[in-house]
N, C-alpha and C positions, 0 to 999 in steps of 0.2 A: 273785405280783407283778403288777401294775394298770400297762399301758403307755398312755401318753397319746396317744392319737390326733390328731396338728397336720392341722390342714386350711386351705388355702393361701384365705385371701380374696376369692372373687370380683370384690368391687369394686373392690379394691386390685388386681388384676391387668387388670380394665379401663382403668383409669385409667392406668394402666404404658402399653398399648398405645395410649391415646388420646394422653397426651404425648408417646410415641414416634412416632407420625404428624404430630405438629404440628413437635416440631424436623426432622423429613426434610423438613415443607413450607419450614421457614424455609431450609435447604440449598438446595433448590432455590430459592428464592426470591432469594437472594443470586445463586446460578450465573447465574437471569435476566438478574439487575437488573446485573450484571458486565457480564455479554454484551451489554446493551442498549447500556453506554454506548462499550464497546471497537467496538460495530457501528457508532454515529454520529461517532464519534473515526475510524474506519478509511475512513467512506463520504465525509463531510466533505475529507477529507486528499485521497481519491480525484477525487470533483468541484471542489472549490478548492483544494487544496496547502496548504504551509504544515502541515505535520505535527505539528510541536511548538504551533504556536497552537492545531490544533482540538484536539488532545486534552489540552491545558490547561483551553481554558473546557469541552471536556463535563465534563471532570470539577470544574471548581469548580460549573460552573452544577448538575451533576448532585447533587453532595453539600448543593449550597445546597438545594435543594427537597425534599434529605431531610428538612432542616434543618425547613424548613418543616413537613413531613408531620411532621415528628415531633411539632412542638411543636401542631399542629391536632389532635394526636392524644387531645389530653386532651379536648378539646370530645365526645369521641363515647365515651358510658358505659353505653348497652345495648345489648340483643343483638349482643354483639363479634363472637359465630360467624356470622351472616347479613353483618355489616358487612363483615369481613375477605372469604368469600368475594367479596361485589360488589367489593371492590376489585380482588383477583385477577381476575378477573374483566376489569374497566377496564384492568387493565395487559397481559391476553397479548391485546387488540384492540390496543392503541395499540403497546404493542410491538411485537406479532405483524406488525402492519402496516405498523411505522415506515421498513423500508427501501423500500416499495411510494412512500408516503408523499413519501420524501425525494429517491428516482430523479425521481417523475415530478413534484416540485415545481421540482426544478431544469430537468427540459427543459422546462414549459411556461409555467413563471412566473419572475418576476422578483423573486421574495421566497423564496429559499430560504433564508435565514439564518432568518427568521422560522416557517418550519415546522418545520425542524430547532430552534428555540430552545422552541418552541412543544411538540413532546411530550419533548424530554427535561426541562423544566420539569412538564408533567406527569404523565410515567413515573418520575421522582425525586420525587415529594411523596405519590404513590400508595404505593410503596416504602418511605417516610418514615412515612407513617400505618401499614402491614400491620404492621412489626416491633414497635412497640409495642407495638400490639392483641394478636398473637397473644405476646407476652411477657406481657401479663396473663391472656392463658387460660389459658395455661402454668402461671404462679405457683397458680394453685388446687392444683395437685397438689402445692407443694413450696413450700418458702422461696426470699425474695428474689433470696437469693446463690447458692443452687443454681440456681435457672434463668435467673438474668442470666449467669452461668458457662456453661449448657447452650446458650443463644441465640449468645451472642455467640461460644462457638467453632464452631458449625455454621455459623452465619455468616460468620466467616474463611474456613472450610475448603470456604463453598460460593464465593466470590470467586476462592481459591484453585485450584478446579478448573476456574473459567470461563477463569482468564486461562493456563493451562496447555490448555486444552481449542478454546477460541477460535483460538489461531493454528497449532497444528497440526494440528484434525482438523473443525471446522465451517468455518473459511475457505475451506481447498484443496479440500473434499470436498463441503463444498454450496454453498459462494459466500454471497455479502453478502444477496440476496433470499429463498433457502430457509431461512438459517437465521436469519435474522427471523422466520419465520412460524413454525420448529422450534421454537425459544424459547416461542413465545407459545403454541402445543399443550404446551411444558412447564409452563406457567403453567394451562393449561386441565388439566392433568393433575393438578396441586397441586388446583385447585377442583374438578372429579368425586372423588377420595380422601375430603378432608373432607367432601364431601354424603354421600357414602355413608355413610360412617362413626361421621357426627356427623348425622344427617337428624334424628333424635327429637328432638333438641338446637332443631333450627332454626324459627324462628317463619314462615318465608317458603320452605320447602323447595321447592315444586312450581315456585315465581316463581324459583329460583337453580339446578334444573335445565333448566327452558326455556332459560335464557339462558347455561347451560353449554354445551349442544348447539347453538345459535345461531351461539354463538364458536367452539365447534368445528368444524364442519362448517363456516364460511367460512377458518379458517385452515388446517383440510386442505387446502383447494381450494385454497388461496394456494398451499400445500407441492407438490402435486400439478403446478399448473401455472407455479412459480415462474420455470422457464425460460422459457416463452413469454412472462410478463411482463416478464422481464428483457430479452428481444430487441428487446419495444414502447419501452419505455423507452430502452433503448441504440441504435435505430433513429430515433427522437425526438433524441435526443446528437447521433449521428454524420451526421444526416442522409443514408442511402447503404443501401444493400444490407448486411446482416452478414454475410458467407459462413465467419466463423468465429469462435469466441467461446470461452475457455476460462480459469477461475482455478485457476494453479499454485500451487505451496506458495510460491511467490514475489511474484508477478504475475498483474493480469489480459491477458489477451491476445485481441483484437481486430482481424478484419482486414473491411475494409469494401471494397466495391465499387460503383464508379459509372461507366456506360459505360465506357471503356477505362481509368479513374483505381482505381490499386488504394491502399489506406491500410495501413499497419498503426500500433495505439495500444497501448502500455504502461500499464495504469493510466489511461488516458483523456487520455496525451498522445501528441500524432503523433510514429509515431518516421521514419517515410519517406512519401514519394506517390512511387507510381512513374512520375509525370510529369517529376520535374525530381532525385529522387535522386541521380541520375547526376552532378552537379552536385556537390554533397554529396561526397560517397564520392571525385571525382576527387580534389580539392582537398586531403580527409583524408589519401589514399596518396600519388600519387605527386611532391608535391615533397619528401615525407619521403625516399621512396624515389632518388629521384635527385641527392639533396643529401647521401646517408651513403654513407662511404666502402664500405661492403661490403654486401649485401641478400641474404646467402644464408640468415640466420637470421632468422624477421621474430616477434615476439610482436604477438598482438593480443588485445587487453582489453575485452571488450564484443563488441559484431558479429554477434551470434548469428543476424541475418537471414543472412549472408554473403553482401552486397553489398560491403562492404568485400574482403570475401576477392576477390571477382568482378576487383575490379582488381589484388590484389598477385599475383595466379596470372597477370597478362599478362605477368608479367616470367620471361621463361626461366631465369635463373642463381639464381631463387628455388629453394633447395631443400627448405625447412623453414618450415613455418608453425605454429606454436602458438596453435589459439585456446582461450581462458579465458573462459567465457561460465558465470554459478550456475545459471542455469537448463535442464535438458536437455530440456525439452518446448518451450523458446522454439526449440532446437536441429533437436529433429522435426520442427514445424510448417514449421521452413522449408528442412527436407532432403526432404520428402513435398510438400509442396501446393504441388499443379501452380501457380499462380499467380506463388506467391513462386520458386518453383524455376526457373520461363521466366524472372524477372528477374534470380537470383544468380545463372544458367548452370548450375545444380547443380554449386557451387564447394565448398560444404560436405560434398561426397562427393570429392573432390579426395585422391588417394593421399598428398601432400604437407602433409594438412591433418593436426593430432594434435588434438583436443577434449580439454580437463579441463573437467569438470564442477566449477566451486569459486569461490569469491569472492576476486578480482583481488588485495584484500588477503593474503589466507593464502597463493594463489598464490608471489607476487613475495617475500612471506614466508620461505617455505619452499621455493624454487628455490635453486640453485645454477650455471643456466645464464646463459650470456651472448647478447645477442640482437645484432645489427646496426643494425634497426630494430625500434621501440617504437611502436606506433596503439593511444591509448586512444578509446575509439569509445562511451563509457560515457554513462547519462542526464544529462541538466543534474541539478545539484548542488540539488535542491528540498526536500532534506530531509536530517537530519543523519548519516542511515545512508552516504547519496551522500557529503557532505559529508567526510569521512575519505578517500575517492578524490582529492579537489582537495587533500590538505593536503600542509604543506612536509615532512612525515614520509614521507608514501607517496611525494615524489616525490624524498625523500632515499635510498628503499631504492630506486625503481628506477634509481638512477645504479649502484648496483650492480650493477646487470645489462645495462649497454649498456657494448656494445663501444669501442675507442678510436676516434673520429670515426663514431660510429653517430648516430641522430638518431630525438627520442621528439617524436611529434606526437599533439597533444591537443583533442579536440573542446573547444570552449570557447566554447559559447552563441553568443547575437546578441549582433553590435558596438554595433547600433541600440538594441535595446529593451533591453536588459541588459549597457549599456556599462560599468558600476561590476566587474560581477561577471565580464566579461570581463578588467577589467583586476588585476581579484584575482586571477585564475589567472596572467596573466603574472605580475606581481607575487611570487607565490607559486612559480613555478616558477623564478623568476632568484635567490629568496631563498636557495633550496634551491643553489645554485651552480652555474645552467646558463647557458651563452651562448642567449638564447631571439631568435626572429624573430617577431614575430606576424603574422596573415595574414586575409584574409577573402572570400568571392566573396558573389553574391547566389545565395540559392536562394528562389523565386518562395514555394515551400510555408511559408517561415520565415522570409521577410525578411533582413536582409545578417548572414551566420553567421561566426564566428570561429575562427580555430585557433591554436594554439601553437605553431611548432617549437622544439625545446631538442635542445643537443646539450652532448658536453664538450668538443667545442672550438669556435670561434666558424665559424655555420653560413655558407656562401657561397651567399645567391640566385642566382649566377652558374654557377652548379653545374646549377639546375634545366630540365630540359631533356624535349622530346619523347620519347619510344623508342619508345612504342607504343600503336594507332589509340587514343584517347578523341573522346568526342562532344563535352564541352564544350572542355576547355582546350586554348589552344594558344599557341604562342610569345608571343604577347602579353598573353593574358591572364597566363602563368602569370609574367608580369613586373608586370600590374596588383594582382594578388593582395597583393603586398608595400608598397603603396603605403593611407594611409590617408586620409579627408576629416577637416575643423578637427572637424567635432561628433561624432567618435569619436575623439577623439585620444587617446594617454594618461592616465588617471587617477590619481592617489594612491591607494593604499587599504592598509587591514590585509595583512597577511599572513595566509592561511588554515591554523588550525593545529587541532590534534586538540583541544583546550582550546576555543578561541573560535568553531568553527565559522560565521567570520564570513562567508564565502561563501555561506552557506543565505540568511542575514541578507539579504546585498548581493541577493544572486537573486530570492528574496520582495518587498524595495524596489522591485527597479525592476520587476517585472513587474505588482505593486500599481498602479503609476501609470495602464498601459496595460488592467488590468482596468474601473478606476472609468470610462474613459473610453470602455467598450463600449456 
């Protein structure tokens, strides 16, 4: 008997291997070209707000200039493998570099919209031309429908692992700067692969090694010193000394120094100057506190500097304080750094203080206690995630949880520059069925600020009284506080609800006016 000897194809198994390096480039190509636009959608939001508009146009602007690369893509019908490289190529520079780019476009020019419009227009058309190209070098090994099938799910799955990958492990762990330039070394990684591999193939090999190593070795150096450029930049922003800088799994956080003037910024918004704070934080406590009938239980929602806390711990017969802050490193920073810590008194190491690490919502959620006193101390409402914090639902659950004649006071923006959306959260909170006061003082740092008190039963100004030393208020202010001028008076407005998130709306309006006019 005569056994037939099968012997496996050589070229047929190179070609296995060569398509199988080309769909792992389009994976990663996808995971880039993801990351690219979730980084300018995230950076955008960060320097101008308005959350849901910027990551709207990246992504229409972004998909249009695929649109475009796609359809340019029939114009170019030789050597595909030299082409594709140089584009790859073009995209992990303009990528690699885009949030270099878009920092220091914004502190030093006046046309940021046009730079950031400017490479994700041509980070999306570059993008738009690769995927075709490399779906025709592809098709040599196999039919239409098999490798339109092969492209296009490596291609979901590489989307898929960006937008999974992006917010929980490149955000918190290299920041907005590193991994723009991470990106762009994966982009450099896709083009060294294929040279290697496909070098005999390429009409221009030694011309698209030079310029691999070029790219590489400056977007190392980006990666390498990505932090010191970010501090240039953010030093340029804040104009001030940085003495602390750090992006959480939540936020960036920021604290700046200038002669005796300390800052700290959210996201690139002030959230105190410890010039005039003091101001601020009276106003927020204590006419809550001396207007409810009881203050031995206090909830506070937000306050994670514990400036807030710094006032409700002057009250002796305080004996319980619950703060609920999502961030526990916003909590560190300001339980450790001497700075912030000479100004809260180190309140937040207070035996009487209980920390949950969780978001206000799930909190108030899933409690079962009752408070006295209610201080949300939480960011203006600039985007739609805040935005469920001001609605008539969350302040429908927290009636649940305040006491009989207790009283919930609510930071509530500028009266002046964000009068509409001041008068949304009253609005909003009386819908919800509270007897509400509104209130306001000047703080120098924000111009004339607003608050809310709500209680369940109708609150008595006359209630509000001195007990203990404060810097700013005093008997008369804290009877001017309740008092309003004609161009802040009442407004009509929507009710803010989980549905319409009109508050975001109203926020973004009126602080638009006050932008164009910088």
């Amino acid at each position: 008997m005569i056994e037939a000897k099968i012997t496996e194809n050589p070229i047929k198994k190179e070609e296995e291997k060569e398509q199988l390096l080309l769909l792992v480039s389009v994976f990663f190509i996808s995971l880039c070209g993801i990351s690219y636009e979730l980084l300018f959608g995230t950076i955008s939001s960060y320097l101008i707000g308005d959350t849901v508009l910027q990551f709207s146009l990246t992504i229409g602007i972004f998909m249009s200039a695929m649109g475009l690369g796609s359809y340019l893509s029939k114009y170019i019908e030789t050597n595909l493998l030299d082409k594709f490289i140089i584009i790859e190529i073009w995209i992990a520079i303009i990528g690699g570099f885009s949030a270099f780019i878009l920092f220091f476009a914004f502190a030093y020019t006046e046309i940021y919209s046009f730079f950031m419009y400017f490479c994700l227009i041509i980070i999306g058309t570059l993008i738009g031309l690769e995927i075709p190209i490399v779906t025709r070098i592809i098709q040599q090994y196999g039919t239409l429908k098999i490798t339109l099938a092969r492209v296009f799910s490596l291609d979901y799955l590489g989307a898929l692992a960006a937008s999974i990958l992006f917010p929980l492990t490149f955000l918190p762990y290299l920041g907005l700067m590193a991994s723009s330039f991470f990106f762009g070394l994966l982009n450099i990684g896709v083009t060294a692969a294929n040279i290697i591999y496909f070098y005999n193939k390429l009409t221009g090999g030694k011309r698209c090694i030079f310029w691999t190593l070029i790219a590489g070795i400056l977007l190392l150096t980006g990666l390498i010193f990505s932090y010191k450029i970010v501090s240039l930049a953010e030093s340029a922003l804040y104009q001030a000394d940085i003495v602390y800088t750090k992006q959480t799994k939540y936020q960036r956080i920021i604290v700046t120094k200038w002669k005796e003037e300390i800052n700290l910024f959210l996201d690139g918004n002030l959230q105190f100057c410890s010039l005039d704070e003091y101001r601020y934080h009276e106003t927020l406590v204590h006419p809550a506190i001396t207007m409810s009938s009881s203050r031995e239980n206090i909830l506070l929602l937000g306050g994670g500097d514990g400036l807030a806390l710094r006032e409700i711990l002057k009250y002796k017969d305080v004996k319980t304080i619950t703060l609920v802050d999502i961030d526990p490193e916003m909590i560190e920073l300001c339980s450790t750094h001497p700075l912030i810590v000479s100004l809260n008194k180190n309140s937040l190491k207070d035996t009487k203080v209980k920390y949950i690490a969780q978001d206000a919502w799930k909190f108030i959620n899933d409690t079962d206690k009752l408070f006295d006193v209610i201080i949300i101390d939480l960011p203006d409402p600039g985007n739609e995630k805040l935005s469920k914090l001001y609605s008539n639902t969350f302040y429908n659950m927290l009636g649940h949880h305040l006491s009989r004649g207790g009283i919930i006071a609510v930071q509530s923006t500028s009266t002046f520059f964000s009068t509409k959306t001041f008068w949304c959260i009253y609005n909003t909170i009386e819908k919800a069925g509270f007897h509400v006061k509104p209130i306001h003082t000047l703080v120098p740092s924000f111009g004339d600020w607003g608050f809310v008190l709500a209680s369940n039963e109708k609150p008595d100004p006359g209630r509000c009284r001195i007990e203990v030393p404060l810097k700013y208020l005093n008997e008369e202010t804290m009877k001017s506080i309740f008092h309003f001028s004609e161009d802040i008076q009442w407004r009509e407005t929507m009710v803010n609800t989980l549905d319409n998130s009109i508050v975001t709306y109203y926020y973004n309006e009126d602080w638009s006016k006050w932008n164009e006019n910088d």
